[in-house]
C-alpha positions, 0 to 999 in steps of 0.5 A: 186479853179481855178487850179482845174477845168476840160477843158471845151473842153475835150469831144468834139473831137473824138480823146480825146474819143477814136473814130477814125472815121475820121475826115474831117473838112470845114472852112468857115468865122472865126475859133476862139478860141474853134474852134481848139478843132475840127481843133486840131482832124480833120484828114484834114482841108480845109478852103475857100479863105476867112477863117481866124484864131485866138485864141482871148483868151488873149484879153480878159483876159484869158489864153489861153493854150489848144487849142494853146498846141494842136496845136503845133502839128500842127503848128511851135511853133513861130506861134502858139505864135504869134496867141496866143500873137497877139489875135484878132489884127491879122488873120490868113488868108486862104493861111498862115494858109496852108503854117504853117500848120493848113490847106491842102488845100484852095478853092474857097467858091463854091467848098469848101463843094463838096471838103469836101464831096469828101475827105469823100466819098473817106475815107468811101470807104476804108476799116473801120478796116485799117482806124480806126487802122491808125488814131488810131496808128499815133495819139496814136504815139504823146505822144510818143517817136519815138523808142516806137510809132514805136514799137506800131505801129507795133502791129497795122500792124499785127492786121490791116494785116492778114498774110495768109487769102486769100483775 
């Protein structure tokens, strides 16, 4: 039965299994359909001049449904649309995919990767527990209504920050 299958991508990002590593993610060349299972979860994505973007789902004939849902958290809903709708007639290059919102940052090839490393090294030098709850707490926040991720997200400040321990 075809409306009862399981998504294909469900356990491949870290957030959809409940690990709040962070997440930074290099895009070089062409990032296609099951691609934006990773860019949906990657905390930052930056992509070289010549990355480009497209979900080419329905030009093949299927429905294409998670991966552009996701994004929509990401993206103004009339690009997604268009991706989506456009399938592999049109890319989404480096500087629009910053300028809607799929990427932070455009470089040139070279620096790309030393970009990414840095971004990294500078995550992994704060500290784990603040890190971890802050992904936790502002991704957990999307499902809900803004009242109620406030509320959350004020258990996760006082478990994250110790009142009165010396530091």
């Amino acid at each position: 039965n075809i409306w009862h299958c399981e998504d294909p991508g469900k356990y491949l990002g870290p957030k959809s299994m409940n690990c709040w590593k962070p997440v930074v993610t290099a895009v070089h060349g062409m990032a296609a359909g099951g691609a934006f299972y990773w860019l949906n979860e990657s905390d930052i994505v930056i992509c070289s001049e010549d990355a480009t973007f497209f979900d080419p789902h329905v030009t093949y004939g299927m429905t294409s449904a998670l991966e552009p849902i996701g994004m929509t958290y990401k993206m103004p809903l009339q690009d997604v649309l268009r991706m989506v709708l456009l399938g592999n007639d049109e890319r989404v290059t480096a500087h629009t995919a910053q300028r809607i919102g799929i990427v932070s940052e455009v470089l040139p090839l070279e620096e790309l990767w030393a970009r990414a490393a840095s971004l990294a090294a500078i995550i992994a030098a704060k500290p784990p527990a603040a890190t971890a709850g802050s992904l936790k707490a502002i991704w957990q926040s999307l499902d809900l209504p803004r009242s109620v991720a406030l509320m959350n997200g004020l258990k996760y400040c006082q478990i994250g920050n110790p009142v009165g321990i010396p530091q």
